[in-house]
N, C-alpha and C positions, 0 to 999 in steps of 0.2 A: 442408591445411597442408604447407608442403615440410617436407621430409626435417631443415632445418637452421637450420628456428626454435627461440626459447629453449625452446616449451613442448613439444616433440616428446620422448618417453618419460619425461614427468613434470617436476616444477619444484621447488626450493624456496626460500624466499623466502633466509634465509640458511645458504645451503649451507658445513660444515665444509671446504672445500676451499682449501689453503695454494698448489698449485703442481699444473699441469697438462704435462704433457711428450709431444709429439708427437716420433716418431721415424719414421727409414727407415735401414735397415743394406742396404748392397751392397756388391757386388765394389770390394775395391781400386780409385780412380782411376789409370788407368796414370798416369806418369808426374808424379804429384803432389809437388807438392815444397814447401818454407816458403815460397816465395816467391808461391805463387798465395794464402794467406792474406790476403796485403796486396791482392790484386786483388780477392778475394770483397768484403772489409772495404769498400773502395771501391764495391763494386757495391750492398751492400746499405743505403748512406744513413746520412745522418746521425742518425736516430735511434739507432745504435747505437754510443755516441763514446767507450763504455770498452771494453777487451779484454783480455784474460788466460789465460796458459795452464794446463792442467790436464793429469794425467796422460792419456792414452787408455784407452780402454776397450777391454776383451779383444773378441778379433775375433768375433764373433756366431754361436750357434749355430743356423741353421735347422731352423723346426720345423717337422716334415715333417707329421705326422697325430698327433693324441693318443696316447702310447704307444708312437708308433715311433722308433729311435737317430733322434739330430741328427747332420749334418753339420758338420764343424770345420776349417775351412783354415788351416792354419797361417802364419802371416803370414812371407815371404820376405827383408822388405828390413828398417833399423832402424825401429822405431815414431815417424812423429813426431806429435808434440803435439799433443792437445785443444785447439783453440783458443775461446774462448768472447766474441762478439761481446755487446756490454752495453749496452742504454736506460740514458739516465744518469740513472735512477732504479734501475735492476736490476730492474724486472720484470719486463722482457721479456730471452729470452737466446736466441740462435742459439746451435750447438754444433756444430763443423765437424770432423771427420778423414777421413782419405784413404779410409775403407768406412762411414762414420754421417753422419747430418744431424740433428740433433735442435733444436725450437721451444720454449722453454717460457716459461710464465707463471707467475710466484708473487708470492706477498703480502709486503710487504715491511711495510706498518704495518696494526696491528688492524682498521683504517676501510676497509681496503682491499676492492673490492667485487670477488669472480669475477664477469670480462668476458662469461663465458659462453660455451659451444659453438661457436656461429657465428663471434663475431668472433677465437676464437683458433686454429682451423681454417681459416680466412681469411686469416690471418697467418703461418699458417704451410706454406700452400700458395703463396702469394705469394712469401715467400722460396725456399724448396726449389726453384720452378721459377726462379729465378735460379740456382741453382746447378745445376739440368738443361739450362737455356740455356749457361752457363757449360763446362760438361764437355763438351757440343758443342761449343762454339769449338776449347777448349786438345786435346783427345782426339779427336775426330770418330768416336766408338763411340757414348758416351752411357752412361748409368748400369746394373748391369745389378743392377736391386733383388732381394732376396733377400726382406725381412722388414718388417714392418711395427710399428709398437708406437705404443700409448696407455696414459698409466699418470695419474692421480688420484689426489693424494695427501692425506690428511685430515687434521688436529689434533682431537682431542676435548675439549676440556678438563672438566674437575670442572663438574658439574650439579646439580639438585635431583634426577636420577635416577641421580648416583652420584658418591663423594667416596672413594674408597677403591678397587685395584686388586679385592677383594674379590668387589667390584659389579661386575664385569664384564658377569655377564650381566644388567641391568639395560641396558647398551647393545647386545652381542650375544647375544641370547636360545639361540644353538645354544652358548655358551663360559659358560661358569660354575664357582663356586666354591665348595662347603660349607661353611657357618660352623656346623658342629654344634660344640655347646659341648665336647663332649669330645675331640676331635678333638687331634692332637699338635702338625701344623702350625698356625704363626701365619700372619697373613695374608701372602702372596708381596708380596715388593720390586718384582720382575719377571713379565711374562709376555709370551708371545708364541705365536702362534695363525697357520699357513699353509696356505692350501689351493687345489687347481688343482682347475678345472673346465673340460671340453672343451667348443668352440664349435662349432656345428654345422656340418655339412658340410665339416668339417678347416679353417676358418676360424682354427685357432689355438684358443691358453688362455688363460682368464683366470685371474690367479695372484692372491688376496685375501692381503693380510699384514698383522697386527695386530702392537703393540707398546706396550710400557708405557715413560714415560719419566717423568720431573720435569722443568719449567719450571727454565730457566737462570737464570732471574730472580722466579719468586715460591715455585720448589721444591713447587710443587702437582703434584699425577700430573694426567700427559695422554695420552690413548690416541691412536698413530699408525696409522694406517687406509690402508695403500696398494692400489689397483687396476689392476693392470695388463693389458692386454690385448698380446698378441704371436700372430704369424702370419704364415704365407709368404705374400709376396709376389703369387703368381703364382693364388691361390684365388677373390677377387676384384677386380674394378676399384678405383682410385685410393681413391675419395668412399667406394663402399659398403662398402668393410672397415673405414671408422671409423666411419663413421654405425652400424655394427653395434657394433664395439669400445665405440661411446659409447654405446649400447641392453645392452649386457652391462657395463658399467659400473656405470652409472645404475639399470640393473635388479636385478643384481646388492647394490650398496649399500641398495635401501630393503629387498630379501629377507634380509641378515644385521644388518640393525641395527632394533632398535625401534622397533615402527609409533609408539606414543605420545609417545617422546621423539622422532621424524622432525618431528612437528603442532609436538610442544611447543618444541620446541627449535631447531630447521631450518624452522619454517614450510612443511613440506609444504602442497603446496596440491590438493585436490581434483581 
């Protein structure tokens, strides 16, 4: 089986997953400026015919080895703008600034089906190397990558295996809550649950972050489940620090969530 078919490190039939976000953080583009925006925008087609700017995001801290200080460059010149290239549907979003590239894919209506691994991995090496083509023209250096990230973000919503912030650990069996009847505290509003675990051979961390929220629209609690995987650049090749990032992912998610509600619920499959 290659590396980057749908059933490689497990499958589930309907996976919780809202929005998948491929990144790359490098060096400053020399001499980047507003104007090659409109040149990228041009380059990467008409499927993306909305655009919008966003703040930037702080400049990246590279991680060296689990444990060890991150390096921090301080950015030199003024910050400009996040630029966010848009399927005009919004599922699909490029994310352009002068040290990040970032691909994402999210669900925009309930029906909406994750495209899965291969094809959003596909799409968003497709792009990226237009803009490694592209910084070769305008620069003649080329990119000089630092960092890499994959991050997996999940919505939980209320189940037959849990209706109340409470029940936590009915979804995460290591995060739980006491309902002894004598107890002072009533059940928490809120909760939230963070933790890093090192990838081997300094491949980076994987950083699990849980969260409680209510629905905008029906005011039911829903538990937000993010994965993120980050790591320098320079540890493995291109393909094999995701294809790992998405094996500590994927591995990762069915180790802190419920074998029985993964069958019942996600249609894990065998």
């Amino acid at each position: 089986m290659s590396k980057l078919e749908p059933g490689y490190y497990g499958e589930f039939k309907t996976p919780p997953v809202v929005e998948v976000v491929f990144g790359v953080a490098f060096e400053p583009i020399p001499g980047f400026s507003t104007a090659f925006f409109g040149l990228l925008w041009n380059l990467f087609g008409e499927e993306f015919s909305k655009t919008t700017d966003q703040q930037p995001l702080p400049y990246p801290a590279q991680i060296l080895k689990p444990g060890h200080p991150v390096r921090i460059v301080p950015a030199t010149k003024p910050r400009l703008p996040r630029v966010w290239f848009m399927s005009s549907d919004e599922r699909r979003i490029i994310q352009i600034q002068r040290d990040r590239f970032h691909y994402n894919w999210r669900r925009q209506e309930e029906s909406d089906d994750y495209p899965r691994f291969p094809d959003v991995f596909s799409a968003f090496k497709k792009h990226y190397e237009i803009l490694i083509g592209f910084d070769a023209d305008a620069s003649g250096e080329g990119l000089k990558e630092l960092q890499y990230e994959l991050t997996y973000v999940n919505h939980i919503p209320v189940s037959d295996f849990w209706q109340d912030f409470d029940q936590i650990g009915n979804v995460f069996p290591d995060v739980s809550w006491r309902k002894d009847s004598g107890r002072f505290l009533p059940t928490p509003v809120t909760m939230k649950w963070d933790a890093q675990f090192p990838m081997p051979d300094g491949a980076g961390v994987l950083t699990v972050s849980t969260r409680t929220a209510r629905s905008a629209t029906t005011g039911e609690p829903v538990i937000t489940l993010d994965l993120t995987a980050r790591g320098p650049a320079a540890t493995l090749e291109f393909d094999d620090w995701f294809v790992l990032a998405r094996q500590w992912i994927v591995k990762g998610f069915i180790d802190i969530t419920d074998d029985k509600m993964q069958r019942a619920v996600w249609g894990k499959k065998e």
